[in-house]
CHARMM internal coordinates of N, CA and C (Angstrom, degrees):
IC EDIT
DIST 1 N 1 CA 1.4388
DIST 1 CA 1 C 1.5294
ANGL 1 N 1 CA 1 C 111.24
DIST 1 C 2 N 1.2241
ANGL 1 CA 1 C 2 N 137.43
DIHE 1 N 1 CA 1 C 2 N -55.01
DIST 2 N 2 CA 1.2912
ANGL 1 C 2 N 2 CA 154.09
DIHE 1 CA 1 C 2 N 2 CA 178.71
DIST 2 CA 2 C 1.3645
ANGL 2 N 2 CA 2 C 105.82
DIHE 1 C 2 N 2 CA 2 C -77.98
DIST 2 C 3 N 1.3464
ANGL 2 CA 2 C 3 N 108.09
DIHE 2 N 2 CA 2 C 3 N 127.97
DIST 3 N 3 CA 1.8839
ANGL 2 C 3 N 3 CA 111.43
DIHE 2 CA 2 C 3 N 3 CA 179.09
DIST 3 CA 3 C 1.3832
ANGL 3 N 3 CA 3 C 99.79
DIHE 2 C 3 N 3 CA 3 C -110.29
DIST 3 C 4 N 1.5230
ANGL 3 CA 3 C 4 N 105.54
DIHE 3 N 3 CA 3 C 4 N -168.18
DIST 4 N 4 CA 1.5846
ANGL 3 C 4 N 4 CA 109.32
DIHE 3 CA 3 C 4 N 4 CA 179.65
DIST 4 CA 4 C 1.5789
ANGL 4 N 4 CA 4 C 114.08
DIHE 3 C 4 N 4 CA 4 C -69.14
DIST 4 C 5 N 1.1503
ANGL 4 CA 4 C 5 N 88.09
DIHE 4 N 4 CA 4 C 5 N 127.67
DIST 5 N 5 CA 1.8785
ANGL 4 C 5 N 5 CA 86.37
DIHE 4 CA 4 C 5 N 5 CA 176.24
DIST 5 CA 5 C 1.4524
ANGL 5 N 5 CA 5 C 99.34
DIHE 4 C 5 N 5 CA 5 C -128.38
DIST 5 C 6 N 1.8824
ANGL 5 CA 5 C 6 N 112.64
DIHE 5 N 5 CA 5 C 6 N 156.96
DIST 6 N 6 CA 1.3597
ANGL 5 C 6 N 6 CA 108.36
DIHE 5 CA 5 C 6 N 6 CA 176.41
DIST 6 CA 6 C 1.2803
ANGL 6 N 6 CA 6 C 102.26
DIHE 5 C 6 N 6 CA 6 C -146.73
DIST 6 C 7 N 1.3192
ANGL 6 CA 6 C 7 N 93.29
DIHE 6 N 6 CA 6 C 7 N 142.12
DIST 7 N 7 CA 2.0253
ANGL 6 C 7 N 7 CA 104.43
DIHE 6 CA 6 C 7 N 7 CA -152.93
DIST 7 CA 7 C 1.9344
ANGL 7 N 7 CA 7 C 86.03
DIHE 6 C 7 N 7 CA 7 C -125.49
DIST 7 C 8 N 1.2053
ANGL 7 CA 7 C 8 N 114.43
DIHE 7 N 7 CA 7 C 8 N 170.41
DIST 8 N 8 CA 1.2148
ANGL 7 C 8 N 8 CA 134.96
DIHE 7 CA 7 C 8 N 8 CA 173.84
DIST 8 CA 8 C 1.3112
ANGL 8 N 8 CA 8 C 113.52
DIHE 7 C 8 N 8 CA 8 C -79.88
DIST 8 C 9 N 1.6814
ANGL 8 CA 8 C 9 N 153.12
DIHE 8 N 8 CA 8 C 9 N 141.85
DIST 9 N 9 CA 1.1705
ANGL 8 C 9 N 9 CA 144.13
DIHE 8 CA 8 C 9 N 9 CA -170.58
DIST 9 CA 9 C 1.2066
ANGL 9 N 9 CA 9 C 99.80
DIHE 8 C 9 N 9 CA 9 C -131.43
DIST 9 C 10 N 1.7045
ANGL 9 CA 9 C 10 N 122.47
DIHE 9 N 9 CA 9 C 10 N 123.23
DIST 10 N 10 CA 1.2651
ANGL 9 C 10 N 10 CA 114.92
DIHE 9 CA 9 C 10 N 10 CA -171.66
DIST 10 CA 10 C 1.5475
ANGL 10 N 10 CA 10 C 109.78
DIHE 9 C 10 N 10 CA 10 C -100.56
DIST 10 C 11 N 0.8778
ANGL 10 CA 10 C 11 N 125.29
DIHE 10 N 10 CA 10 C 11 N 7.72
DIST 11 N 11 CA 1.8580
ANGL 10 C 11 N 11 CA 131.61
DIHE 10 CA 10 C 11 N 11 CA 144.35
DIST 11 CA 11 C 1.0692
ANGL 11 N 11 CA 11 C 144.14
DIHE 10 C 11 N 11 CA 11 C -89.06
DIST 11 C 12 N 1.8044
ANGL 11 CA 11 C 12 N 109.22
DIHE 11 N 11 CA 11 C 12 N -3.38
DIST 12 N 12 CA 1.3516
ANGL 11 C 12 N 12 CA 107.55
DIHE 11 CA 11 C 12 N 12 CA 148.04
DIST 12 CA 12 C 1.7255
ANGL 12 N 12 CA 12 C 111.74
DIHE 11 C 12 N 12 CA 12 C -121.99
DIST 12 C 13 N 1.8729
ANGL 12 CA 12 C 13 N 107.56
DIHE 12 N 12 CA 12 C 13 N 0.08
DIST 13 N 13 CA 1.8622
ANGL 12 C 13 N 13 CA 103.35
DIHE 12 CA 12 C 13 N 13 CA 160.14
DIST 13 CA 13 C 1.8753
ANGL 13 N 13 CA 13 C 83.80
DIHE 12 C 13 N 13 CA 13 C 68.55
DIST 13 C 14 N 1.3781
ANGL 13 CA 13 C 14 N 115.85
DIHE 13 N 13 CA 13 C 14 N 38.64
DIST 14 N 14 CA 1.4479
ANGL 13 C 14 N 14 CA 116.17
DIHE 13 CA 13 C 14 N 14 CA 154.37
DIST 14 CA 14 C 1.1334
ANGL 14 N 14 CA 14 C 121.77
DIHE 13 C 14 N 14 CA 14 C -149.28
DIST 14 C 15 N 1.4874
ANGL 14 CA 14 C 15 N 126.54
DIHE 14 N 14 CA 14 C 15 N 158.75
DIST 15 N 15 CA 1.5071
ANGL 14 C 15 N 15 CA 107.89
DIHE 14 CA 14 C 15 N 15 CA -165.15
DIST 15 CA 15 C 1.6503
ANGL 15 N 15 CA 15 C 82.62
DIHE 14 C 15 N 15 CA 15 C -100.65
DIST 15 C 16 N 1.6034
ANGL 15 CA 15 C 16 N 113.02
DIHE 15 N 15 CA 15 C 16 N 153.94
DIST 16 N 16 CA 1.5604
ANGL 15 C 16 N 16 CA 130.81
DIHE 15 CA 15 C 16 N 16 CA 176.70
DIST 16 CA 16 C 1.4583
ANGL 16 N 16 CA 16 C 120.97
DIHE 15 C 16 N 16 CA 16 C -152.44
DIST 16 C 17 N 1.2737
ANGL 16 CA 16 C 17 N 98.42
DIHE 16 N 16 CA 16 C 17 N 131.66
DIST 17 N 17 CA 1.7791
ANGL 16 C 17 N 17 CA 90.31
DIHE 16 CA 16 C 17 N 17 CA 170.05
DIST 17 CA 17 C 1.2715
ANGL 17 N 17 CA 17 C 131.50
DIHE 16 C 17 N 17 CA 17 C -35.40
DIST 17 C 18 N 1.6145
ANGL 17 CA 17 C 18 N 124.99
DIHE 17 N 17 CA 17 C 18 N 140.93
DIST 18 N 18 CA 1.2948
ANGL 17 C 18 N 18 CA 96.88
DIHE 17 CA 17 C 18 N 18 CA 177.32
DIST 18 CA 18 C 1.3917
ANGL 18 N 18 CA 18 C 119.89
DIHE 17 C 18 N 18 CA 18 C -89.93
DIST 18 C 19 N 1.5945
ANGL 18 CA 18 C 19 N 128.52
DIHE 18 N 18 CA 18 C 19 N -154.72
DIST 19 N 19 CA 1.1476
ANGL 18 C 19 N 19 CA 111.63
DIHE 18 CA 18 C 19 N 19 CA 179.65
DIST 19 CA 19 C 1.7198
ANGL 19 N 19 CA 19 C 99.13
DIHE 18 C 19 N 19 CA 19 C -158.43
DIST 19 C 20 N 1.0314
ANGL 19 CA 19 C 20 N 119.53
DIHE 19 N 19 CA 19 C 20 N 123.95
DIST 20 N 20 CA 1.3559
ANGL 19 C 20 N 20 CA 136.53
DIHE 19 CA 19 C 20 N 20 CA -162.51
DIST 20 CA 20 C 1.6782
ANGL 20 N 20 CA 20 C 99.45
DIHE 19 C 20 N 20 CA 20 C 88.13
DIST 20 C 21 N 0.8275
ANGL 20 CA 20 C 21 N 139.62
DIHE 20 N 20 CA 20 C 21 N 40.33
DIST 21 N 21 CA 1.7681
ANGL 20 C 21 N 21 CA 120.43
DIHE 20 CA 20 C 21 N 21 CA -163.77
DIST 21 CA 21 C 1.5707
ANGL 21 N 21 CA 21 C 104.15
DIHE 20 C 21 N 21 CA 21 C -68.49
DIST 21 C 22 N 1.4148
ANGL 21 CA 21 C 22 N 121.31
DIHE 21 N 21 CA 21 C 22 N 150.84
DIST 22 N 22 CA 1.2893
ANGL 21 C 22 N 22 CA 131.36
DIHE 21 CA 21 C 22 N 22 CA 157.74
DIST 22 CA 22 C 1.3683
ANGL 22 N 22 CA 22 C 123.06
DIHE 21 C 22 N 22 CA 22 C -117.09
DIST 22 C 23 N 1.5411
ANGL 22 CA 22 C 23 N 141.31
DIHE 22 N 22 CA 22 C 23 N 141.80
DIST 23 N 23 CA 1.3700
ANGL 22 C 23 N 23 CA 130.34
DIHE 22 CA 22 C 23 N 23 CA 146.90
DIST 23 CA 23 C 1.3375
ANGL 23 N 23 CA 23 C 125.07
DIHE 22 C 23 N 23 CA 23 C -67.28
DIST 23 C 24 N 1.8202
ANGL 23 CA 23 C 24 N 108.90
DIHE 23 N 23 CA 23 C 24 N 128.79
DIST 24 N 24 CA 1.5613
ANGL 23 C 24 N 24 CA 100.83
DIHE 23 CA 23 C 24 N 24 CA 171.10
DIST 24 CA 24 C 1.1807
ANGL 24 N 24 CA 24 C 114.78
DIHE 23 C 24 N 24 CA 24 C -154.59
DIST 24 C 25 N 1.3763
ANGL 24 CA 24 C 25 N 125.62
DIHE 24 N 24 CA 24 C 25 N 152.79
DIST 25 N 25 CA 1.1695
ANGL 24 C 25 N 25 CA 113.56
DIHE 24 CA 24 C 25 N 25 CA -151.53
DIST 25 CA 25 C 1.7138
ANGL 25 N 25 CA 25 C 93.15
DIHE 24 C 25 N 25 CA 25 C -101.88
DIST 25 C 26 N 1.0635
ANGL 25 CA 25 C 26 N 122.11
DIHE 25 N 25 CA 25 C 26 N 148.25
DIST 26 N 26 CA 1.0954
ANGL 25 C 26 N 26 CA 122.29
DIHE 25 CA 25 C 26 N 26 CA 175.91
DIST 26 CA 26 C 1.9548
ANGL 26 N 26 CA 26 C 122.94
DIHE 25 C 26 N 26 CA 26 C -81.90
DIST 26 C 27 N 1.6814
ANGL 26 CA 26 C 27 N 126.70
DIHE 26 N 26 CA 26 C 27 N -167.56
DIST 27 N 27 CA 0.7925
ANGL 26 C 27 N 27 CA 82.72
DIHE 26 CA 26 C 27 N 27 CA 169.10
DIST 27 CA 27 C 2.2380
ANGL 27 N 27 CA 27 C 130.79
DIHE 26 C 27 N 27 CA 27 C -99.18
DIST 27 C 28 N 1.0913
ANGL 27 CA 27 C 28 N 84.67
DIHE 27 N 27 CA 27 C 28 N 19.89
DIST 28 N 28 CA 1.8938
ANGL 27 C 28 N 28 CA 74.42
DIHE 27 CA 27 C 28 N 28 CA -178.97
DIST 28 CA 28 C 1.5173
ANGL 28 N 28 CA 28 C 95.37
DIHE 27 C 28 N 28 CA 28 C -108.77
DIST 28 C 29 N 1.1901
ANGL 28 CA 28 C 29 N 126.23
DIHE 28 N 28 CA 28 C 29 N 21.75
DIST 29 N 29 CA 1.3505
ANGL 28 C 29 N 29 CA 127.03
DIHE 28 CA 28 C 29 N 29 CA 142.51
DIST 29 CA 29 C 1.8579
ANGL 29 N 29 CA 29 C 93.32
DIHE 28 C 29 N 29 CA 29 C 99.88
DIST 29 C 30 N 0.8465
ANGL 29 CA 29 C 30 N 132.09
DIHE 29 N 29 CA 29 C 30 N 35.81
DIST 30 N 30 CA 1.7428
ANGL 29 C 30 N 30 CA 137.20
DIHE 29 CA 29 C 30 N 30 CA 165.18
DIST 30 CA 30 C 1.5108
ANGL 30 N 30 CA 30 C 84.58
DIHE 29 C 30 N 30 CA 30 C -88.77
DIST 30 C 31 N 1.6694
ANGL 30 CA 30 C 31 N 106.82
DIHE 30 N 30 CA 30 C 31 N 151.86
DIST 31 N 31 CA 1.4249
ANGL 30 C 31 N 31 CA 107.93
DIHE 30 CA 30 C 31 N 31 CA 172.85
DIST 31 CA 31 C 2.0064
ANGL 31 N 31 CA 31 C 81.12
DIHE 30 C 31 N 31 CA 31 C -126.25
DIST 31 C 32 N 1.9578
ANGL 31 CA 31 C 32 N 92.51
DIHE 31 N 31 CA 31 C 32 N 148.10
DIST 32 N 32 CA 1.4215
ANGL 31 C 32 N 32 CA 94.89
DIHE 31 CA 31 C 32 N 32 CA -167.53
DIST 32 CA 32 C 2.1928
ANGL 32 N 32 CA 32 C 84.56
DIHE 31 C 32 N 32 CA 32 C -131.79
DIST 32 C 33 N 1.3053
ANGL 32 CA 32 C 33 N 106.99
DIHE 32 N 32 CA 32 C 33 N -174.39
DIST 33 N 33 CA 1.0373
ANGL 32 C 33 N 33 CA 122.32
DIHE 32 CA 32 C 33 N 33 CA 177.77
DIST 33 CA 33 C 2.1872
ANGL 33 N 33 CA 33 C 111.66
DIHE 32 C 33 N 33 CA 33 C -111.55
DIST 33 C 34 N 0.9817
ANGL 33 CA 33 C 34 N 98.72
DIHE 33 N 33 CA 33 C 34 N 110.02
DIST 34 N 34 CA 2.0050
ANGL 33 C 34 N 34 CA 79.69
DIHE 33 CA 33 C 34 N 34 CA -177.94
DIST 34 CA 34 C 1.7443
ANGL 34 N 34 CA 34 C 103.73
DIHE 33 C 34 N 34 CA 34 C -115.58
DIST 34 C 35 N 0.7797
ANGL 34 CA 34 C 35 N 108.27
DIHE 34 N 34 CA 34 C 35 N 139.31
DIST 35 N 35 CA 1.5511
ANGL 34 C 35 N 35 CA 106.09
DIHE 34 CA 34 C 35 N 35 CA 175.62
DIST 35 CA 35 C 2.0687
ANGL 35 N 35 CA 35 C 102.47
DIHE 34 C 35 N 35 CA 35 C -149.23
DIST 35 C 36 N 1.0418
ANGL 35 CA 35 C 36 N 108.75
DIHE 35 N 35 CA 35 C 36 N -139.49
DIST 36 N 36 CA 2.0441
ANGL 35 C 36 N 36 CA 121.87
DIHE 35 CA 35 C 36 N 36 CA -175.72
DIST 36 CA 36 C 1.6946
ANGL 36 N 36 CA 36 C 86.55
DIHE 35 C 36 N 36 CA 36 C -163.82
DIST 36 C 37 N 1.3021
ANGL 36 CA 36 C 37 N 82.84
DIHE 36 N 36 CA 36 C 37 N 139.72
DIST 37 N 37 CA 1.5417
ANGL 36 C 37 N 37 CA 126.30
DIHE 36 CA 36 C 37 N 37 CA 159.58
DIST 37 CA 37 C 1.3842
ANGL 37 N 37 CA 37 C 90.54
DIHE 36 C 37 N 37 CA 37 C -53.59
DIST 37 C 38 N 1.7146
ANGL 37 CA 37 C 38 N 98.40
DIHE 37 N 37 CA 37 C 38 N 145.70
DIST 38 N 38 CA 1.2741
ANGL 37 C 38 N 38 CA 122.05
DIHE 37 CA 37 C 38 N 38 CA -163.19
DIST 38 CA 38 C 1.7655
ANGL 38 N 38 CA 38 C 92.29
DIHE 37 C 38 N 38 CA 38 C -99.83
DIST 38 C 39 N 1.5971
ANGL 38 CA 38 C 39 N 133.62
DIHE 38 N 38 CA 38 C 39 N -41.06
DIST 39 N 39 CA 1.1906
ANGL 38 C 39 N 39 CA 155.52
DIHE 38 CA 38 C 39 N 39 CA -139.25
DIST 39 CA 39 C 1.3487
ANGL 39 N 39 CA 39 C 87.80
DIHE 38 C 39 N 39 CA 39 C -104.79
DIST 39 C 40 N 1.2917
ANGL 39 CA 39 C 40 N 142.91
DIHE 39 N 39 CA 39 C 40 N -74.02
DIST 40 N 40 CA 0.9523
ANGL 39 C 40 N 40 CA 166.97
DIHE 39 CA 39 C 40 N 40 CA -123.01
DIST 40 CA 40 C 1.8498
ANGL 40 N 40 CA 40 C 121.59
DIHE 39 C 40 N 40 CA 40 C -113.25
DIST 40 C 41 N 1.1645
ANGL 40 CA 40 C 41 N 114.66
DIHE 40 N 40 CA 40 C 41 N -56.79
DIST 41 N 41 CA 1.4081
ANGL 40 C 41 N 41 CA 135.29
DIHE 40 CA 40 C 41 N 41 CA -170.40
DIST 41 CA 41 C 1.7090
ANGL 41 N 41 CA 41 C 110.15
DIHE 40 C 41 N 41 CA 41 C 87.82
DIST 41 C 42 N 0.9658
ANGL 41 CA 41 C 42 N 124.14
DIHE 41 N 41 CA 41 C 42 N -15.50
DIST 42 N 42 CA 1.2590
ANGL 41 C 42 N 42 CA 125.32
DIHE 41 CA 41 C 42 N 42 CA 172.96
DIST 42 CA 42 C 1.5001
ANGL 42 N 42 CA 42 C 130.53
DIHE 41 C 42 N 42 CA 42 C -51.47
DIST 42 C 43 N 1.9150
ANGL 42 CA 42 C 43 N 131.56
DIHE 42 N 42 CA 42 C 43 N 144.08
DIST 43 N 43 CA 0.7520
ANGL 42 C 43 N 43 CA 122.82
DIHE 42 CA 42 C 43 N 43 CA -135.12
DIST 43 CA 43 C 1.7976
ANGL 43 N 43 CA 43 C 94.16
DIHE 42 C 43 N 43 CA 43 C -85.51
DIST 43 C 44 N 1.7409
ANGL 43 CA 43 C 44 N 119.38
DIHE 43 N 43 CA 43 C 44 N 169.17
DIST 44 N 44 CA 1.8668
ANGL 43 C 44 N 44 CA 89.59
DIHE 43 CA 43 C 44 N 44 CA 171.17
DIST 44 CA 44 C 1.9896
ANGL 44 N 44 CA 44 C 85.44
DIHE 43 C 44 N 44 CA 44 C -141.99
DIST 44 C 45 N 1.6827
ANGL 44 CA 44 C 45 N 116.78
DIHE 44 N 44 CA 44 C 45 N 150.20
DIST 45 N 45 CA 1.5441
ANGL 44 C 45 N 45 CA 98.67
DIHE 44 CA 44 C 45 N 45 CA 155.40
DIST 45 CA 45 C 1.2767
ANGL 45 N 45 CA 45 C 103.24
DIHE 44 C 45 N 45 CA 45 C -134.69
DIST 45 C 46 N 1.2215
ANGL 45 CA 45 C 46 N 130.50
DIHE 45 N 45 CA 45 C 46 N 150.63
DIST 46 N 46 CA 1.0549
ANGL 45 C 46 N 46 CA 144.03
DIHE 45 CA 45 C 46 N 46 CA 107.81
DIST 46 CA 46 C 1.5217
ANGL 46 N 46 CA 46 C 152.71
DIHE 45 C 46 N 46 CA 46 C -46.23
DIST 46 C 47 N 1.1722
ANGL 46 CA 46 C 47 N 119.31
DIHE 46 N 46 CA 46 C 47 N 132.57
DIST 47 N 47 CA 1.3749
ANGL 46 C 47 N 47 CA 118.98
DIHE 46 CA 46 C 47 N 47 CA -163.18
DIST 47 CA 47 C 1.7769
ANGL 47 N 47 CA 47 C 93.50
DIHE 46 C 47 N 47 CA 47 C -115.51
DIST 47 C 48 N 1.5579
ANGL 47 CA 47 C 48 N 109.18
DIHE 47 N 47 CA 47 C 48 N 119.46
DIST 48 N 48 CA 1.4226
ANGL 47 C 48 N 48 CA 113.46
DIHE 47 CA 47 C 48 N 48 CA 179.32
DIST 48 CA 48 C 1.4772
ANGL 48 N 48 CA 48 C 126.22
DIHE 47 C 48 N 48 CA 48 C -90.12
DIST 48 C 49 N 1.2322
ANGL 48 CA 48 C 49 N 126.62
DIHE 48 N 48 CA 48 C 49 N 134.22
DIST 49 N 49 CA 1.5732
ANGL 48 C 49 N 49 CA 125.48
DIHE 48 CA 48 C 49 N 49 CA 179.29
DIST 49 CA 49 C 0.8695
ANGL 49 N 49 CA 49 C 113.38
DIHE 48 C 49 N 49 CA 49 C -64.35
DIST 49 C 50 N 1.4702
ANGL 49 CA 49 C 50 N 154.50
DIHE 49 N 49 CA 49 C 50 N 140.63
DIST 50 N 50 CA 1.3674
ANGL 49 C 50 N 50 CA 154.11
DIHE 49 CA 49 C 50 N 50 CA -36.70
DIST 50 CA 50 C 1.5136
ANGL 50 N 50 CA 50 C 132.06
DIHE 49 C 50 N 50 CA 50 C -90.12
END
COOR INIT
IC SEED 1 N 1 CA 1 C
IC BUILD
């Protein structure tokens, strides 16, 4: 369901693929992408267009 997405990582200040990514909608209903840094383990989200 979830493809490659690449979000910005603010513990290594680079943008990176994520790795496990999921879709979810949050709660006021934006659907975002969340997955962890591949480098790092750190958490990453994305917020998806439309």
């Amino acid at each position: 369901m979830a493809d490659q997405y690449e979000a910005y990582c603010v513990k290594c200040k680079a943008k990176r693929v994520m790795k496990d990514a999921q879709i979810v909608t949050n709660a006021k209903g934006r659907k975002m992408a969340k997955g962890t840094c591949p480098t790092c383990g750190t958490k990453m989200n994305l917020f998806l267009k439309g």
